[in-house]
C-alpha positions as CSV (number, residue, x, y, z in Angstrom):
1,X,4.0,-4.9,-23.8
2,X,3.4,-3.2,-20.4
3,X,0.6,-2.3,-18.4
4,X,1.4,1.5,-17.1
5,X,-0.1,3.2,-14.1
6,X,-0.5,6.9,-14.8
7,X,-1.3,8.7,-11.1
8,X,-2.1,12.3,-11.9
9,X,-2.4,14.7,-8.8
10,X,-2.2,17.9,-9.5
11,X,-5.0,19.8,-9.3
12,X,-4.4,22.2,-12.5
13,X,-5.9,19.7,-15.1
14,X,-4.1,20.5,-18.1
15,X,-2.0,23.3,-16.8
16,X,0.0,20.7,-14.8
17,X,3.9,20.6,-15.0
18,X,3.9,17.2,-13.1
19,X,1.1,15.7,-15.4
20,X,3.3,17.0,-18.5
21,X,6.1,15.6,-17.2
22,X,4.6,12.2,-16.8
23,X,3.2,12.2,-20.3
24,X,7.3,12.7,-21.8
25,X,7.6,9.4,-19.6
26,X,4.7,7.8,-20.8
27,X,5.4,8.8,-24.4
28,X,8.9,7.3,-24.1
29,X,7.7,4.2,-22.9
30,X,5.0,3.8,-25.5
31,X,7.8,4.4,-28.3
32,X,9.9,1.6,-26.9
33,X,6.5,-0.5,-26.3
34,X,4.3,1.0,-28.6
35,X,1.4,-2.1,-27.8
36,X,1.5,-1.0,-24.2
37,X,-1.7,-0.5,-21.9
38,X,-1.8,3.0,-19.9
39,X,-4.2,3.3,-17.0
40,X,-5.2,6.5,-16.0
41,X,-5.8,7.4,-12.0
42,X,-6.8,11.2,-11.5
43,X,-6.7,11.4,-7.6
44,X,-7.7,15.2,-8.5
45,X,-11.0,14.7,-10.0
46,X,-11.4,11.5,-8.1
47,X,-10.1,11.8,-5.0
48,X,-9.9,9.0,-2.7
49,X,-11.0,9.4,0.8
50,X,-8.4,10.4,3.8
51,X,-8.2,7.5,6.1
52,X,-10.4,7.5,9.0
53,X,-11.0,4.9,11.8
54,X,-14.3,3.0,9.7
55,X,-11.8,2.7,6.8
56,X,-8.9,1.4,8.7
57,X,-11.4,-0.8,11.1
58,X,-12.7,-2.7,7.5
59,X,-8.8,-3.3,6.0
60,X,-8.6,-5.5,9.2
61,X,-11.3,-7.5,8.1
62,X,-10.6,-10.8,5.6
63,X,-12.5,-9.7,2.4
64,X,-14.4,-13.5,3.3
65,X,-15.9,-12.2,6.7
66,X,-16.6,-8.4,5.5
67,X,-19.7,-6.8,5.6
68,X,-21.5,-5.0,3.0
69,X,-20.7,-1.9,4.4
70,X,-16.7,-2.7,5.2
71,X,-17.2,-3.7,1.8
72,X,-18.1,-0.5,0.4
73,X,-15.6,0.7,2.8
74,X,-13.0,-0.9,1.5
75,X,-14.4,-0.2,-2.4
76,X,-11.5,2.5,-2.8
77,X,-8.6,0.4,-1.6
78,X,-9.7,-2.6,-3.6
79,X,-9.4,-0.5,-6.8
80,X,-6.3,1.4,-5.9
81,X,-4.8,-1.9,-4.9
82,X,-5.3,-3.9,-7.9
83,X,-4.4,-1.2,-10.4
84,X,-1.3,-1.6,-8.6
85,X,-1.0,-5.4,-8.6
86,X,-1.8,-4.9,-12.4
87,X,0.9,-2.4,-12.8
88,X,4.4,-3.2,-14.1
89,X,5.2,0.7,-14.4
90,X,4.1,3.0,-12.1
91,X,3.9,7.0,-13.6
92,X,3.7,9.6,-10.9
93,X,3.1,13.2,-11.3
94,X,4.0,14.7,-8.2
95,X,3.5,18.6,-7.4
96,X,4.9,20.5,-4.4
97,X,2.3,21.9,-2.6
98,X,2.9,24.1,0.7
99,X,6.4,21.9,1.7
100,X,4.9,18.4,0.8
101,X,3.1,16.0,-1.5
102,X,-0.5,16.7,-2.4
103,X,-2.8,14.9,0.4
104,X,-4.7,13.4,-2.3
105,X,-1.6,11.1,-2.7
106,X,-0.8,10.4,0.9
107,X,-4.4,9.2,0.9
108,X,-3.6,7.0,-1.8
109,X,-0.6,5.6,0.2
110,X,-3.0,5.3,3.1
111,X,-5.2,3.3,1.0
112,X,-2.9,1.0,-0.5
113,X,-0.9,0.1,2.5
114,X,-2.9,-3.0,3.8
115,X,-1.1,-6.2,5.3
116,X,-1.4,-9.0,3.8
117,X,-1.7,-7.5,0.1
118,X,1.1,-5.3,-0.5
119,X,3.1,-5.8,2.7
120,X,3.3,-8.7,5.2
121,X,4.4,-9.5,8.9
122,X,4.2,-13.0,8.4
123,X,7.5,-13.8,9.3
124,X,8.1,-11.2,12.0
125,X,9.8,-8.5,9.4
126,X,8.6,-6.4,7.3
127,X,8.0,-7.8,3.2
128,X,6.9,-6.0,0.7
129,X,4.8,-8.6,-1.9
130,X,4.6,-6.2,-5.0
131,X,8.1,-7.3,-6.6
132,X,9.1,-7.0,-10.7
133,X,7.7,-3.2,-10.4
134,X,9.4,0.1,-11.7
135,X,8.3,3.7,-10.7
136,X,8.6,6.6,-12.1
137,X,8.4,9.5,-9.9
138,X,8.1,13.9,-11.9
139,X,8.6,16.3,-9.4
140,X,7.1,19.8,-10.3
141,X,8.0,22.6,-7.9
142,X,7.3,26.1,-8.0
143,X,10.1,27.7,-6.6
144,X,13.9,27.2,-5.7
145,X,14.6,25.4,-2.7
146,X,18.3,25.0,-1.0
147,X,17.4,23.5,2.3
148,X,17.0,19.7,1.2
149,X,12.7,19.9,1.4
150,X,12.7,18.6,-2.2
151,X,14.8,16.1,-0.9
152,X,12.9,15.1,2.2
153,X,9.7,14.3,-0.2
154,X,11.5,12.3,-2.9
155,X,13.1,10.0,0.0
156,X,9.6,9.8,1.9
157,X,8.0,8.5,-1.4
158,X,11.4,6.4,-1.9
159,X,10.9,5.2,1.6
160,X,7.2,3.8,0.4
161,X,7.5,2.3,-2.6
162,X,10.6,0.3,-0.7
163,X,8.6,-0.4,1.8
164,X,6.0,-2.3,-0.4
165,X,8.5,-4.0,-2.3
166,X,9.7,-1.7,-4.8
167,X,13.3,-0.9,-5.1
168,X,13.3,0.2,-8.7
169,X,12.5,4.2,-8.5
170,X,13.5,6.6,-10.8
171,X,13.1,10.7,-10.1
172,X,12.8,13.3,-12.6
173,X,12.6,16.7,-11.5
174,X,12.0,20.7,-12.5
175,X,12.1,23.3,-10.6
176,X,11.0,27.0,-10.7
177,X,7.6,26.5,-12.7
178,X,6.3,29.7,-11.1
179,X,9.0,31.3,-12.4
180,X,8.5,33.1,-15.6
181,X,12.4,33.5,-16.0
182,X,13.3,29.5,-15.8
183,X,9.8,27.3,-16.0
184,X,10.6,26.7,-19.8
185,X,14.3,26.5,-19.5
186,X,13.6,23.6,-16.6
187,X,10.9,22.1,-18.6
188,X,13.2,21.8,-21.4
189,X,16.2,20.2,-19.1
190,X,13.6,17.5,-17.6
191,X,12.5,16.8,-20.8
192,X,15.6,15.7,-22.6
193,X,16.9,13.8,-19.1
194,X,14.0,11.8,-19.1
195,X,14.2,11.1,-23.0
196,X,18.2,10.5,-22.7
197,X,17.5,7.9,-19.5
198,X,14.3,6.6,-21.5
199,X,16.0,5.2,-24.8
């Protein structure tokens, strides 16, 4: 049994290549461990706010001295943070919006990146403190792209996860979803990698 974090960001609900590729994941992981709990975060239709100074003022604040208002300031990390903690698989749809990740997912980064709870100083380097993790990463993109873009997300997000601790990411990826001639033909090659490296 596994808890699984489902992060959905793409803003075409049901239409979403990303989201459909997460749910081949999810489905694979449920056969396997059919008892397993999925989570559900839609940073679409519940965005969390972009970081701003009030936000990043009240993450410097031990939860002991906080106010009610860096309280509530913090209300969105909190919850993003412990559905991490909770997590022991992490599912990520990820579109490609206009050369990058959707900014409702680099918000979540923002929000999740506190010291102390998923990444410490304490020694004088840098830890990560969420260990025993695995993350599944499903790259939708629209078009074709030669010039290593694609690339530059996947190892930014890569970068992250490392960052906070977790080593273990795997990428599954289709391209050309706006493209009538190969979004099927892709779909279909995702598909059966996920459910060949998902057995």
């Amino acid at each position: 049994m596994a808890n699984i974090l489902n992060i959905k960001t793409s803003i075409s609900g049901e239409h979403s290549v990303s989201s459909k590729l997460s749910q081949v994941v999810i489905d694979r992981l449920l056969e396997k461990e059919p008892f397993s709990k999925v989570v559900v975060r839609n940073l679409a239709t519940e965005p969390i706010p972009h970081m701003e100074l009030e936000h990043f003022s009240a993450f410097n604040v031990s939860d002991a001295e906080k106010t009610d208002a860096q309280k509530e300031l913090s209300r969105f990390s909190d919850q993003a943070i412990r559905e991490i903690q909770d997590a022991d698989i992490i599912v990520i749809g990820v579109p490609f919006y206009n050369f990058s990740i959707p900014s409702t997912l680099k918000s979540w980064i923002d929000h999740i990146s506190i010291a102390g709870k998923t990444f410490s100083y304490a020694d004088g380097h840098v830890k990560g403190l969420l260990k025993n993790k695995k993350v599944y990463l499903n790259f939708a993109v629209g078009g074709i792209y030669d010039n290593g873009i694609v690339d530059n997300m996947e190892m930014y997000l890569r970068t992250f996860f490392g960052f906070i601790g977790i080593s273990d990411v795997e990428v599954f990826k289709t391209e050309g979803t706006m493209l009538p001639g190969l979004k099927d033909e892709n779909m279909l090659l995702a598909t059966g990698e996920i459910e060949a490296a998902i057995a």
